[in-house]
DOKEDO-677408 format. One record per residue: residue number from 1; residue in three letters; x, y, z of N, C-alpha, C in turn. Coordinates in Angstrom, 3 decimals. Atoms other than C-alpha are relative to their C-alpha. Example, Ala and Ser with C-alpha at 12.3 -4.5 7.8 and 13.67 -1.06 7.14 Angstrom:
BEGIN
<site 1,'ALA',<0.890,-1.190,0.000>,<12.300,-4.500,7.800>,<0.900,1.200,0.000>>
<site 2,'SER',<-0.820,-1.190,-0.060>,<13.670,-1.060,7.140>,<-0.770,1.090,0.730>>
This chain:
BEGIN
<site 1,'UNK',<0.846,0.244,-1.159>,<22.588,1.232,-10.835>,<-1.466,0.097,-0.421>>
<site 2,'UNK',<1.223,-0.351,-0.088>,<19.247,0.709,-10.963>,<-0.840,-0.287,1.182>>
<site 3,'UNK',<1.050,0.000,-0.986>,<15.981,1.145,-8.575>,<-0.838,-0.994,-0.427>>
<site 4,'UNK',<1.149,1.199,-0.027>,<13.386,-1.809,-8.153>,<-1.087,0.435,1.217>>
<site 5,'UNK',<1.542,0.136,-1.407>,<10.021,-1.934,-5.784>,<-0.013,-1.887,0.289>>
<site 6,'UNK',<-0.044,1.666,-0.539>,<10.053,-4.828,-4.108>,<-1.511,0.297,0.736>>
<site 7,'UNK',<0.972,0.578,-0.408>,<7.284,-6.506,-2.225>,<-0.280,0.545,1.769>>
<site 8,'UNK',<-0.433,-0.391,-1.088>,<7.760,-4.294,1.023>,<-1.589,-0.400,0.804>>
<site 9,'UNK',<1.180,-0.564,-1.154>,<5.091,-4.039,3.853>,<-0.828,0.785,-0.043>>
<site 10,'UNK',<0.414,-1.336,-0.455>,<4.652,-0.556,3.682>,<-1.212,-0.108,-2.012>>
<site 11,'UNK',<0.411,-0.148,0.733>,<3.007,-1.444,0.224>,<-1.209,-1.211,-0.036>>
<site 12,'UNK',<0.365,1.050,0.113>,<0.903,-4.406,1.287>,<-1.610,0.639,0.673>>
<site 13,'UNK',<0.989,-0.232,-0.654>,<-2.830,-4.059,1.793>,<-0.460,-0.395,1.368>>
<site 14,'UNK',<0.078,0.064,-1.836>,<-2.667,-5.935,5.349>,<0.649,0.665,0.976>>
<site 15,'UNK',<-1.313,-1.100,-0.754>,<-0.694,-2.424,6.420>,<-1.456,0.634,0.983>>
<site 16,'UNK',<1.354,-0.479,-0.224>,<-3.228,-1.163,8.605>,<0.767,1.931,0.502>>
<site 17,'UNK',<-0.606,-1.426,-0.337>,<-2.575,2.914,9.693>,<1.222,0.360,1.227>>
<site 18,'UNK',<-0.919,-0.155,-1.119>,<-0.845,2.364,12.879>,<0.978,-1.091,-0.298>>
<site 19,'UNK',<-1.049,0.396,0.091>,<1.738,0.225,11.335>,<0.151,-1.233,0.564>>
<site 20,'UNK',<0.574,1.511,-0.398>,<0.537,-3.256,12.256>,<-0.612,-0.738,-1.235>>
<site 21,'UNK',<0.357,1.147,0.955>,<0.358,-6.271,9.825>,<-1.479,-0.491,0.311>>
<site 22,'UNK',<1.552,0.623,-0.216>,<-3.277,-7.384,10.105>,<0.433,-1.254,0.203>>
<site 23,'UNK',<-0.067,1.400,0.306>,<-2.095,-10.601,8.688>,<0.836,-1.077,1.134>>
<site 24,'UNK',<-0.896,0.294,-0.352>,<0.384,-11.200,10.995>,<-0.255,0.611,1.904>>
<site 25,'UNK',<0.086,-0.281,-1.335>,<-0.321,-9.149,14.218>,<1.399,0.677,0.623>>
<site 26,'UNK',<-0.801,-0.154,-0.091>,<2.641,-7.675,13.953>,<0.622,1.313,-0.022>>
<site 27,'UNK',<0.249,-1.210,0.142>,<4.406,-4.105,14.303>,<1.201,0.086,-0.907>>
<site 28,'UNK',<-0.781,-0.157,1.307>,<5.860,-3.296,10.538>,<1.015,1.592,0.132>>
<site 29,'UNK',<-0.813,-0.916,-0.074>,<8.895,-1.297,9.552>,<0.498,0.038,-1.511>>
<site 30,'UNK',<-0.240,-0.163,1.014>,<10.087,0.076,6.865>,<1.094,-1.108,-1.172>>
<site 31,'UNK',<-0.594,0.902,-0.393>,<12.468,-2.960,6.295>,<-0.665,-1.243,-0.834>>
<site 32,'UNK',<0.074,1.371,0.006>,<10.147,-5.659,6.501>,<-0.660,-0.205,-1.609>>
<site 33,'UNK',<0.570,1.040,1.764>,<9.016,-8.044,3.393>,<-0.606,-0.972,0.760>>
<site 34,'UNK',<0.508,0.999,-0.585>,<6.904,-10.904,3.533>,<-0.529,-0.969,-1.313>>
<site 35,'UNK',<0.251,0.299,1.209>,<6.026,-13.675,1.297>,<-1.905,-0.378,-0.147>>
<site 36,'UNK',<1.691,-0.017,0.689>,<1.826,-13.160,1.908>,<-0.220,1.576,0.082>>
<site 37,'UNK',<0.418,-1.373,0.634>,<2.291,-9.882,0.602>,<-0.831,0.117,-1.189>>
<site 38,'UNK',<1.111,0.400,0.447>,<-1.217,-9.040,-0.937>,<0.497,1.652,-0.311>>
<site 39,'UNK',<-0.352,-1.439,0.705>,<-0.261,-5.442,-3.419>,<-1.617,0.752,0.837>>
<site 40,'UNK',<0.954,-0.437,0.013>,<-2.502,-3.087,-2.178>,<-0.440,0.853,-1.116>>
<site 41,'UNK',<0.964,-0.729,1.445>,<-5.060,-1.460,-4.657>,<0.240,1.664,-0.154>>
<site 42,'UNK',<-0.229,-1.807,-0.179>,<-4.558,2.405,-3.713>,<1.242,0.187,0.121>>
<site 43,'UNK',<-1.755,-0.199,0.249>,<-1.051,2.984,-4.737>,<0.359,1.328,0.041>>
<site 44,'UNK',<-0.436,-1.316,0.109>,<0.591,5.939,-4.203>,<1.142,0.103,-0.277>>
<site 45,'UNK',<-1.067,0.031,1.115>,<2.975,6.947,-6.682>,<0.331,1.882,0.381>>
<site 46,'UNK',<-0.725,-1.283,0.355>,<5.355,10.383,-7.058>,<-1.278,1.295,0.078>>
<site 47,'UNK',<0.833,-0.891,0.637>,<2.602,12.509,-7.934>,<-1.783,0.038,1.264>>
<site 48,'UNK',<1.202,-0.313,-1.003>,<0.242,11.786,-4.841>,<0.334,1.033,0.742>>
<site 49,'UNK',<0.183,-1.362,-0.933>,<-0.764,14.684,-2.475>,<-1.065,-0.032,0.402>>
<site 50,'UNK',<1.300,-0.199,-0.847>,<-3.741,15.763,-0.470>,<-0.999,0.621,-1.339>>
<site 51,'UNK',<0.748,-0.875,1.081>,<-5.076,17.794,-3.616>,<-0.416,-0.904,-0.818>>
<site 52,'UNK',<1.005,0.659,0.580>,<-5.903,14.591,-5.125>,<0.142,-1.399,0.298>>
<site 53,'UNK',<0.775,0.731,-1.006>,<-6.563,12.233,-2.418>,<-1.918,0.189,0.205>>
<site 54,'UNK',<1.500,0.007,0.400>,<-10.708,10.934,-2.443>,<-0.348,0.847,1.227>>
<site 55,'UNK',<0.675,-0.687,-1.597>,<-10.795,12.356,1.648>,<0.169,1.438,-0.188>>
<site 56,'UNK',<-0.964,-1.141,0.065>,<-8.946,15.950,0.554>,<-2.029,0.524,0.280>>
<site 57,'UNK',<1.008,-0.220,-0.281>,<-12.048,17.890,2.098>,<-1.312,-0.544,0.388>>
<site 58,'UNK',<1.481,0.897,-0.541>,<-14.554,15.685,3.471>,<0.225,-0.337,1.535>>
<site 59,'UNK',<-0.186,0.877,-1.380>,<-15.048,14.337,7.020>,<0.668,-1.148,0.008>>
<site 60,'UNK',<-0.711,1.148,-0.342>,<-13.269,11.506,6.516>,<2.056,0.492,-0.103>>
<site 61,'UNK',<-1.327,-0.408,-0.081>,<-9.709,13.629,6.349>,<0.276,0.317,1.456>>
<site 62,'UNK',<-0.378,0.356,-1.123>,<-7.805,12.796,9.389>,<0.681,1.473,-0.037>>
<site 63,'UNK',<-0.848,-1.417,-0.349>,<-5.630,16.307,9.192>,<-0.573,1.249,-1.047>>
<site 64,'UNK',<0.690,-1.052,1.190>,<-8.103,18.797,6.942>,<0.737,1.080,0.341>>
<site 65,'UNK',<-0.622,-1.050,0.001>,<-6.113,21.597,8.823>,<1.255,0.421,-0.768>>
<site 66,'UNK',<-1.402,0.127,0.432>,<-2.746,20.529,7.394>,<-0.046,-0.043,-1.531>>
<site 67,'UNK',<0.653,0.349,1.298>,<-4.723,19.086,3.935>,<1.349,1.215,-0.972>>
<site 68,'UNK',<-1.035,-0.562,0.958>,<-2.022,20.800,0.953>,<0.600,-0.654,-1.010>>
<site 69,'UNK',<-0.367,0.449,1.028>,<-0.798,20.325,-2.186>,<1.154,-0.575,0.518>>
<site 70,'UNK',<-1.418,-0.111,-0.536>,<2.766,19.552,-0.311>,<-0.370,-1.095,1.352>>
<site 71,'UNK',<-0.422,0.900,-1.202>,<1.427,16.884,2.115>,<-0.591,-0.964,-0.754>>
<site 72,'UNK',<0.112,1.338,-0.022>,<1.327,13.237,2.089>,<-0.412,-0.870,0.964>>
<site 73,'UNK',<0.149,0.683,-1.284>,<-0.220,11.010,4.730>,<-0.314,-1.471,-0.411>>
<site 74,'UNK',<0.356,1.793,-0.012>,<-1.121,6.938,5.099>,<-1.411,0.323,0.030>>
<site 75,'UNK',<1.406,0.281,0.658>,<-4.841,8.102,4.591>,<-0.185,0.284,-1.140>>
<site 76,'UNK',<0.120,-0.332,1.558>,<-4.337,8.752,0.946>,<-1.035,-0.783,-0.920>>
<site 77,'UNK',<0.712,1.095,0.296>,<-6.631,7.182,-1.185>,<-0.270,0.240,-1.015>>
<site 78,'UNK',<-0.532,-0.299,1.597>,<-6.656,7.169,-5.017>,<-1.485,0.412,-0.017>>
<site 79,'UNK',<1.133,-0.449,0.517>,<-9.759,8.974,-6.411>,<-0.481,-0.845,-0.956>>
């Protein structure tokens, strides 16, 4: 058996936070694919967390209370 990444949604830069296709106008699920899937640039891989996310302490962190080595959110953003 092996694992692949496919071309999902949830990895497409027209994902916007609330789970709406920009491109499309549409409300995404974990599921969908599409073929003007555009990779987004800020990838988050195994090893992301709040501890080194670019917002981890700044005003622009949507949950600074929660902020932890042990959380993950859709405002992540590669340093």
């Amino acid at each position: 058996m092996s694992i692949k990444s496919t071309t999902s949604c949830l990895s497409c830069e027209n994902l916007t936070e609330d789970f709406t296709c920009s491109e499309h106008n549409i409300d995404v699920t974990l599921l969908n694919t599409c073929n003007d899937h555009k990779l987004s640039q800020t990838k988050v891989v195994k090893a992301s967390n709040c501890l080194n996310c670019f917002n981890y302490q700044k005003d622009a962190c949507p949950h600074p209370v929660l902020a932890s080595s042990d959380m993950l959110c859709f405002s992540w953003k590669s340093n």
